[in-house]
FILUM-283437 format. One record per residue: residue in one letter; x, y, z of N, C-alpha, C in turn. Coordinates in Angstrom, 3 decimals, m for minus. Example, Ala and Ser with C-alpha at 12.3 -4.5 7.8 and 13.67 -1.06 7.14 Angstrom:
<recs>
{rec 'A', {13.190, m5.690, 7.800}, {12.300, m4.500, 7.800}, {13.200, m3.300, 7.800}}
{rec 'S', {12.850, m2.250, 7.080}, {13.670, m1.060, 7.140}, {12.900, 0.030, 7.870}}
</recs>
This chain:
<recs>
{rec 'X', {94.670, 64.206, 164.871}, {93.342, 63.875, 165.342}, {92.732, 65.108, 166.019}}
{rec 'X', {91.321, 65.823, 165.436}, {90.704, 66.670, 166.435}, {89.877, 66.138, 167.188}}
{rec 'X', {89.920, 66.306, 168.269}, {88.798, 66.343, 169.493}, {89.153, 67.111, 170.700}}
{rec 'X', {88.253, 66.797, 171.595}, {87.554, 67.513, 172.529}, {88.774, 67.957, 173.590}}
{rec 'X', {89.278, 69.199, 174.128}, {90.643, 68.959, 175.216}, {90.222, 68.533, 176.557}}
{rec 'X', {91.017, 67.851, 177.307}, {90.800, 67.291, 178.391}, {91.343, 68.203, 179.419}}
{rec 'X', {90.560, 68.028, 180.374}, {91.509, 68.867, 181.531}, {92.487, 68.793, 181.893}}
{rec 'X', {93.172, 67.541, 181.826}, {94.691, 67.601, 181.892}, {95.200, 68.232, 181.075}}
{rec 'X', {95.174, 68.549, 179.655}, {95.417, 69.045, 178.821}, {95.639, 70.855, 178.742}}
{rec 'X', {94.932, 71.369, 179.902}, {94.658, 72.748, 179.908}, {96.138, 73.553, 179.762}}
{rec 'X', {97.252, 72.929, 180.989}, {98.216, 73.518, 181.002}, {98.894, 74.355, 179.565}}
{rec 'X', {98.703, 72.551, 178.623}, {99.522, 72.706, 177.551}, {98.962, 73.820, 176.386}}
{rec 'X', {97.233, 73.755, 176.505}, {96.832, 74.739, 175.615}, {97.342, 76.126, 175.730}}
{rec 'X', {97.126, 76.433, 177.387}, {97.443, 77.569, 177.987}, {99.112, 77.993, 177.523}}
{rec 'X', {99.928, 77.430, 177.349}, {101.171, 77.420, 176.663}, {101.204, 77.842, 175.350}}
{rec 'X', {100.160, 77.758, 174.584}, {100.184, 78.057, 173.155}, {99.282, 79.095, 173.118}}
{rec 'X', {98.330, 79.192, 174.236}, {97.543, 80.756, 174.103}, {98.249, 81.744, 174.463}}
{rec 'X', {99.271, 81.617, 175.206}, {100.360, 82.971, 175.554}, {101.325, 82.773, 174.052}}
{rec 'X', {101.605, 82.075, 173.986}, {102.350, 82.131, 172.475}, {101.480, 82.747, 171.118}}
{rec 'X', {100.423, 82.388, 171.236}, {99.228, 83.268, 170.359}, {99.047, 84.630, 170.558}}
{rec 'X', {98.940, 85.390, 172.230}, {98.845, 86.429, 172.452}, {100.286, 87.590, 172.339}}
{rec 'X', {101.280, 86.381, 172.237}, {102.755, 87.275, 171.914}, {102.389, 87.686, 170.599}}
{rec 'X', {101.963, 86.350, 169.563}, {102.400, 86.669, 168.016}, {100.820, 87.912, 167.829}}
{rec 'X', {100.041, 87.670, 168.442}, {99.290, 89.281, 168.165}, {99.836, 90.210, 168.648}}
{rec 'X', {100.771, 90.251, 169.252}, {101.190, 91.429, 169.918}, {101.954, 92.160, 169.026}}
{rec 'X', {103.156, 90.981, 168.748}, {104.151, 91.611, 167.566}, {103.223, 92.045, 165.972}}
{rec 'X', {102.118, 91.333, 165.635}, {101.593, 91.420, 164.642}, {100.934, 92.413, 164.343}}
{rec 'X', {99.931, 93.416, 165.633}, {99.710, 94.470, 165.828}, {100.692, 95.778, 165.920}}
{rec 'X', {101.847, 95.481, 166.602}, {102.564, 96.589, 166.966}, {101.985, 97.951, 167.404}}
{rec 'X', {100.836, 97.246, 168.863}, {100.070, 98.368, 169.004}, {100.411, 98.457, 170.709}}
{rec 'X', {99.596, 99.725, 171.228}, {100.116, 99.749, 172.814}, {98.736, 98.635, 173.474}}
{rec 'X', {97.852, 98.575, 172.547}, {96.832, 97.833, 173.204}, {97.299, 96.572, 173.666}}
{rec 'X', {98.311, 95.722, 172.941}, {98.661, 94.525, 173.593}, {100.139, 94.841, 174.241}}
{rec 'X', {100.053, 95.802, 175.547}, {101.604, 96.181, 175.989}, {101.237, 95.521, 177.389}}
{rec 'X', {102.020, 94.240, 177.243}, {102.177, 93.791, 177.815}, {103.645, 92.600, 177.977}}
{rec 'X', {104.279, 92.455, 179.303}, {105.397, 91.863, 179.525}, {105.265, 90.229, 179.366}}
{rec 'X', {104.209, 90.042, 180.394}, {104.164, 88.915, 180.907}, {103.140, 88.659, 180.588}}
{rec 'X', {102.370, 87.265, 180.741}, {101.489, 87.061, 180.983}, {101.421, 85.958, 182.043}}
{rec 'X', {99.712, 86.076, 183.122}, {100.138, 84.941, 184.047}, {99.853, 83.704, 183.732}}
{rec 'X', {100.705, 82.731, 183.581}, {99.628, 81.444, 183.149}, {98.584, 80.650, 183.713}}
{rec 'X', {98.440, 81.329, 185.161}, {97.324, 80.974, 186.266}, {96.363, 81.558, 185.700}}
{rec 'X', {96.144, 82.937, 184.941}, {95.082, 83.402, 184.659}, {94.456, 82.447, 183.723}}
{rec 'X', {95.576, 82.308, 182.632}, {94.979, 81.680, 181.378}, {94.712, 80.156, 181.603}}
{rec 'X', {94.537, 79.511, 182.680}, {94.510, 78.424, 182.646}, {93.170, 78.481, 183.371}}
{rec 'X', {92.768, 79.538, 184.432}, {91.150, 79.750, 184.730}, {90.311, 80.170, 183.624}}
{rec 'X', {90.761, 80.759, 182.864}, {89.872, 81.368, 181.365}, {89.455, 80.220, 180.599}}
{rec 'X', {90.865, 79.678, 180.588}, {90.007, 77.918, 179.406}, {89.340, 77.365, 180.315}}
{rec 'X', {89.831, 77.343, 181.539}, {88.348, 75.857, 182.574}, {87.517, 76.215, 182.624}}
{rec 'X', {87.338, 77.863, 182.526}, {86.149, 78.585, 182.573}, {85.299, 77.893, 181.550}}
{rec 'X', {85.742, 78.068, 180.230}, {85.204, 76.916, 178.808}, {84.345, 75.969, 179.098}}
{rec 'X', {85.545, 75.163, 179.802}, {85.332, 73.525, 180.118}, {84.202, 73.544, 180.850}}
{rec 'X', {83.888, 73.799, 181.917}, {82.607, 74.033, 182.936}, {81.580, 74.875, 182.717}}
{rec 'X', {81.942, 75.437, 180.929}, {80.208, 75.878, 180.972}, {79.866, 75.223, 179.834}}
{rec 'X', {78.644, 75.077, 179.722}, {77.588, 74.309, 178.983}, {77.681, 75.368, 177.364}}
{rec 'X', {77.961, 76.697, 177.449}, {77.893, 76.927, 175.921}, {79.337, 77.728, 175.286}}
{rec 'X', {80.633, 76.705, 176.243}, {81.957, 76.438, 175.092}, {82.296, 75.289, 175.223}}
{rec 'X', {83.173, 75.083, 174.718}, {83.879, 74.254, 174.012}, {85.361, 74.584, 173.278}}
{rec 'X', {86.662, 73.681, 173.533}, {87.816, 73.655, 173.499}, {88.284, 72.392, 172.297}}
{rec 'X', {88.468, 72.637, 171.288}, {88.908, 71.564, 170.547}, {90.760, 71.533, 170.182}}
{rec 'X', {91.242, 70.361, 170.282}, {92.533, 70.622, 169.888}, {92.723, 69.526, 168.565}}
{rec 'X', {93.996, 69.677, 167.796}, {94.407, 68.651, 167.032}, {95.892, 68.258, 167.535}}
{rec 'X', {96.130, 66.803, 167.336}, {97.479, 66.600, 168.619}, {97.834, 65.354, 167.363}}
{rec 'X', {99.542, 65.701, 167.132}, {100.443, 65.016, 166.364}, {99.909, 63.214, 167.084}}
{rec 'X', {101.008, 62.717, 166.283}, {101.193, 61.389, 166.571}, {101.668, 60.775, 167.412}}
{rec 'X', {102.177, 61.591, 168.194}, {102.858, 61.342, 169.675}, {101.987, 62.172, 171.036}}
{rec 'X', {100.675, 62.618, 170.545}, {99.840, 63.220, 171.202}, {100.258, 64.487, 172.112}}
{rec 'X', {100.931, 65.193, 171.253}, {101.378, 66.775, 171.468}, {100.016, 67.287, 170.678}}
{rec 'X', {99.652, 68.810, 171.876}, {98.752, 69.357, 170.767}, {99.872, 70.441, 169.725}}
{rec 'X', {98.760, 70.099, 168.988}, {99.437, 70.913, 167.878}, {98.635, 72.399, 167.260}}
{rec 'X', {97.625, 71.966, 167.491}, {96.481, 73.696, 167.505}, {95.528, 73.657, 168.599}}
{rec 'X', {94.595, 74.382, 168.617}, {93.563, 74.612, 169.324}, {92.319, 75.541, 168.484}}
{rec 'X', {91.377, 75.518, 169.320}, {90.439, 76.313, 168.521}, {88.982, 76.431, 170.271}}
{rec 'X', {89.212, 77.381, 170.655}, {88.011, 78.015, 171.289}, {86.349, 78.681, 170.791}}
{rec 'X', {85.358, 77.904, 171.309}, {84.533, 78.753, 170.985}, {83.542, 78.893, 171.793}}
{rec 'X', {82.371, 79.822, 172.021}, {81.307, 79.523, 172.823}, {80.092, 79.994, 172.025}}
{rec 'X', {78.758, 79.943, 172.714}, {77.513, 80.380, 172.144}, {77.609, 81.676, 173.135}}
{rec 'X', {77.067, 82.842, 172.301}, {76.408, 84.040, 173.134}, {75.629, 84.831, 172.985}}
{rec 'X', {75.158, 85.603, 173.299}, {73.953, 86.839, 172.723}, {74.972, 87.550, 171.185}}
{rec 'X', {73.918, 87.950, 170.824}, {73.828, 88.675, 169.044}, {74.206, 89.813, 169.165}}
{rec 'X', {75.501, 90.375, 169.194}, {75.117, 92.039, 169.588}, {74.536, 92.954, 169.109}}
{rec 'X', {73.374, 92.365, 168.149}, {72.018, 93.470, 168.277}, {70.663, 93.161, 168.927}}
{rec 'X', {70.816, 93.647, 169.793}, {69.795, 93.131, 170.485}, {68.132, 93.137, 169.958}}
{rec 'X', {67.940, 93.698, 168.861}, {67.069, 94.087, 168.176}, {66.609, 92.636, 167.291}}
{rec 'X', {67.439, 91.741, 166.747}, {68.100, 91.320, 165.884}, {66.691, 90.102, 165.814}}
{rec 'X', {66.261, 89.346, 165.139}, {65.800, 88.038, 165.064}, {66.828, 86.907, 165.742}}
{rec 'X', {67.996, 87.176, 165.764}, {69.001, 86.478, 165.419}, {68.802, 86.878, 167.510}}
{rec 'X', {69.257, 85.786, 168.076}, {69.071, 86.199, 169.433}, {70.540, 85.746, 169.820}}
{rec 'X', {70.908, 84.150, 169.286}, {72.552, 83.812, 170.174}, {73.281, 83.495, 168.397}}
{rec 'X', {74.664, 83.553, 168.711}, {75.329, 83.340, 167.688}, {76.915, 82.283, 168.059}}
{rec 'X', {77.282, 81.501, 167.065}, {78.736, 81.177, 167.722}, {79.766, 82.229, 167.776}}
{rec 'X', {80.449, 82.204, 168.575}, {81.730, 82.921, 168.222}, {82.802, 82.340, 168.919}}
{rec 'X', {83.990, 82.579, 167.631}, {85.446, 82.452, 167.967}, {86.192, 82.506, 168.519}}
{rec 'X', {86.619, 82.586, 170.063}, {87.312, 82.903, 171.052}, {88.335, 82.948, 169.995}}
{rec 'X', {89.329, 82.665, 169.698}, {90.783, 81.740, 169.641}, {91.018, 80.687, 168.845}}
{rec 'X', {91.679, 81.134, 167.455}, {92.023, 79.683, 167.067}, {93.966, 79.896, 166.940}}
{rec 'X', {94.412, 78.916, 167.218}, {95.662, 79.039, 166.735}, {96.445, 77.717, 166.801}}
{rec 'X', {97.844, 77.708, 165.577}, {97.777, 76.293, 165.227}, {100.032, 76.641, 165.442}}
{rec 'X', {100.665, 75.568, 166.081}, {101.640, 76.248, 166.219}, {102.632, 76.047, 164.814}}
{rec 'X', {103.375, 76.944, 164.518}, {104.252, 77.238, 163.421}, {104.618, 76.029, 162.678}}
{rec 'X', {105.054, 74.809, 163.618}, {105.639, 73.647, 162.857}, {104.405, 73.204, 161.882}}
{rec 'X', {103.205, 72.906, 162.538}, {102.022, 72.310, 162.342}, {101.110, 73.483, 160.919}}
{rec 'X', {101.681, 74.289, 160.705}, {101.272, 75.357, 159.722}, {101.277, 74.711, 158.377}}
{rec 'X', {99.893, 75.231, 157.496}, {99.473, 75.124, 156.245}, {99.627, 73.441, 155.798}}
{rec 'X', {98.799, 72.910, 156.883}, {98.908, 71.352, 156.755}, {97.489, 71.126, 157.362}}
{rec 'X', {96.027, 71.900, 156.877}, {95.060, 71.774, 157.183}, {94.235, 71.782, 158.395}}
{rec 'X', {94.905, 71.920, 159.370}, {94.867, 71.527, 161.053}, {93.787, 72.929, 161.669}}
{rec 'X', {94.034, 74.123, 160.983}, {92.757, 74.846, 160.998}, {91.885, 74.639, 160.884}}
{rec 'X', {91.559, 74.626, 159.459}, {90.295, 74.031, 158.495}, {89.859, 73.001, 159.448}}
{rec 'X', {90.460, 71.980, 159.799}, {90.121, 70.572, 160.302}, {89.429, 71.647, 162.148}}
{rec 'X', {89.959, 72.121, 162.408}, {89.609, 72.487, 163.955}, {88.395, 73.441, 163.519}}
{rec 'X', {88.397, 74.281, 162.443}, {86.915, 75.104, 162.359}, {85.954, 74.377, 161.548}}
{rec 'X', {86.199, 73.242, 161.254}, {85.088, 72.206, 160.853}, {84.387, 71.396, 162.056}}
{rec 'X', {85.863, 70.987, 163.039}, {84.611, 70.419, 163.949}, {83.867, 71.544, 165.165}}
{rec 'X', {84.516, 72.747, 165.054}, {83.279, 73.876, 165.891}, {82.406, 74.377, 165.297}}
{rec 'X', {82.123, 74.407, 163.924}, {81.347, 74.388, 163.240}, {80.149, 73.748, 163.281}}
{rec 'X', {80.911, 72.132, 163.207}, {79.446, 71.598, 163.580}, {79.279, 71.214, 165.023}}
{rec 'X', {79.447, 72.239, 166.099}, {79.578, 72.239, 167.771}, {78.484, 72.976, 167.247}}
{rec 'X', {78.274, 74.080, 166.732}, {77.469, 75.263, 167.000}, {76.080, 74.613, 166.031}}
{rec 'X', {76.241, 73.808, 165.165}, {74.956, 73.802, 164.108}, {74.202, 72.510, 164.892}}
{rec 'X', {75.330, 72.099, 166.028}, {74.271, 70.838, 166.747}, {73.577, 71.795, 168.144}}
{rec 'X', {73.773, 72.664, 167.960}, {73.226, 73.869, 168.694}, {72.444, 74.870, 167.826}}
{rec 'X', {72.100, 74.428, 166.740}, {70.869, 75.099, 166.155}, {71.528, 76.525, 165.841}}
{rec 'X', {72.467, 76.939, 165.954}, {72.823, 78.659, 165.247}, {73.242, 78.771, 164.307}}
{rec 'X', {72.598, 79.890, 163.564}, {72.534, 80.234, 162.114}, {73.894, 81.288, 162.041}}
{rec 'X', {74.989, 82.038, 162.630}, {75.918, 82.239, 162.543}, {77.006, 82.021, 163.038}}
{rec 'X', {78.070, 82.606, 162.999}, {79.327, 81.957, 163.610}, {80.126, 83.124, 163.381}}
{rec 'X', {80.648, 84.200, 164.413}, {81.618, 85.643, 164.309}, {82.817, 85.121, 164.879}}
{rec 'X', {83.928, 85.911, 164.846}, {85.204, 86.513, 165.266}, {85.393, 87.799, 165.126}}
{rec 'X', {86.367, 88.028, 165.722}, {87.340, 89.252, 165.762}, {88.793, 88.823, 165.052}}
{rec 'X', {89.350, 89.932, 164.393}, {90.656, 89.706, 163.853}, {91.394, 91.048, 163.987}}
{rec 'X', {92.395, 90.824, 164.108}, {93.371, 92.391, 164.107}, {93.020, 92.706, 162.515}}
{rec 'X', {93.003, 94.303, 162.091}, {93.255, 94.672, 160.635}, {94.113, 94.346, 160.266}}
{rec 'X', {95.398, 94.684, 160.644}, {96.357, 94.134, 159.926}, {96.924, 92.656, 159.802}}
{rec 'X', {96.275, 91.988, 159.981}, {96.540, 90.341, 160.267}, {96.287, 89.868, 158.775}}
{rec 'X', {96.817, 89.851, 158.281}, {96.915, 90.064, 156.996}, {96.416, 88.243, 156.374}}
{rec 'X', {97.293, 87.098, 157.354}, {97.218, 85.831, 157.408}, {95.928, 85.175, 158.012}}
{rec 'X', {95.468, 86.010, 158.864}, {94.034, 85.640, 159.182}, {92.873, 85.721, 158.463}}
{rec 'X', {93.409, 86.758, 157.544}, {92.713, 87.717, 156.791}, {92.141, 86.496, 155.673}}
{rec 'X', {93.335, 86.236, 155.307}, {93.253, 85.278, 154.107}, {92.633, 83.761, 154.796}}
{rec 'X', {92.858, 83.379, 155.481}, {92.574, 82.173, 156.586}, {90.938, 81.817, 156.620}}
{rec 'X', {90.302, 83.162, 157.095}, {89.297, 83.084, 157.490}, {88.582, 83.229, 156.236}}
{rec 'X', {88.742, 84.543, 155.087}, {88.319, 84.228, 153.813}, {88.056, 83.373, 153.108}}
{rec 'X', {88.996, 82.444, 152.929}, {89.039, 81.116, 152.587}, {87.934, 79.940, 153.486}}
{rec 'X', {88.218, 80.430, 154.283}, {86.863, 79.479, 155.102}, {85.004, 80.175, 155.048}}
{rec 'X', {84.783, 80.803, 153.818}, {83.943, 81.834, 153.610}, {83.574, 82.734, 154.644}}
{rec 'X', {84.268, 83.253, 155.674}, {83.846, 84.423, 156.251}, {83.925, 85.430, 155.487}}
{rec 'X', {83.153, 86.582, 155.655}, {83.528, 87.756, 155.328}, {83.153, 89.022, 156.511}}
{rec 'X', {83.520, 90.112, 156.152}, {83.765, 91.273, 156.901}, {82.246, 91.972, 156.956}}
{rec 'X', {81.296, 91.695, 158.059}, {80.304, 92.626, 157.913}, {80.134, 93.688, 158.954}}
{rec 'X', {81.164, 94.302, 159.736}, {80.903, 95.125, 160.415}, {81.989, 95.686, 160.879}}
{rec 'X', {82.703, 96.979, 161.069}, {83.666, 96.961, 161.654}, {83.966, 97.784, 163.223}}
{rec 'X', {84.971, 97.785, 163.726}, {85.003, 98.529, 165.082}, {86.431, 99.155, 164.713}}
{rec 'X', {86.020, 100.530, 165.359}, {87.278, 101.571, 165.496}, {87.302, 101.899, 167.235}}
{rec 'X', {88.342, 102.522, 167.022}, {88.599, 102.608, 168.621}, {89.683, 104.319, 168.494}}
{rec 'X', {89.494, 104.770, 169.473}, {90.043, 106.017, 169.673}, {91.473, 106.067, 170.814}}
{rec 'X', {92.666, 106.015, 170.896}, {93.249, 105.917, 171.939}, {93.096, 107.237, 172.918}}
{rec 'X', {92.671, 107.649, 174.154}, {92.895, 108.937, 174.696}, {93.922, 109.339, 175.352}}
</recs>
């Protein structure tokens, strides 16, 4: 079942967003995600942060015994061209669905209902970010007709 996460619920998301930020870590094999720990106090103010504003939203899908089983973050924000017609757009915080629960639709099903979060909010796009080499996202998000219109490089000094 997808819907809406509850605040009780935060802990448990927050459990699978540090498990999300490990598997980018290993998936990158970069110094940008060098990190040991993470705190789960932080990540549990970042999602309420969500919850208490008016343009995100937290969706989960939760087995039959009401474990979540994915999540999917998103909010409304400015266009980063400021030039643009286009003034706010959705974007992707975070989606991630855990290993057991894999290639059993639970994505698709979580970026269908933020999908239509953002079109009952009137916006004509919807971005993310993905690592390059994420090879599984790659294909993920393709499949859900995104495509690649812009990219960012970065310089380490």
């Amino acid at each position: 079942m997808i819907r809406a996460v509850d605040s009780k619920e935060i802990p448990q998301v927050a459990d699978m967003f540090i498990e999300f930020m490990f598997e980018l870590k290993v998936i990158s094999g970069d110094s940008y995600f060098d990190f040991d720990q993470i705190v789960k106090s932080d990540i549990i103010n970042y999602l309420v942060d969500f919850l208490n504003c008016d343009t995100g939203v937290i969706y989960c899908s939760t087995d039959n015994r009401d474990q979540i089983a994915g999540f999917i973050v998103g909010m409304e924000k400015d266009c980063f061209l400021p030039l643009s017609k286009v003034k706010k757009i959705g974007y992707i915080e975070a989606l991630y669905v855990k290993n057991a629960f894999r290639r059993k639709g639970i994505a698709k099903e979580l970026e269908e209902m933020l999908l239509n979060y953002f079109r009952g909010r009137e916006l004509e796009y919807i971005e993310l970010n993905l690592l390059t080499n994420n090879d599984q996202a790659k294909g993920f998000w393709s499949s859900c007709d995104y495509f690649a219109f812009r990219e960012q490089y970065r310089k380490h000094l």
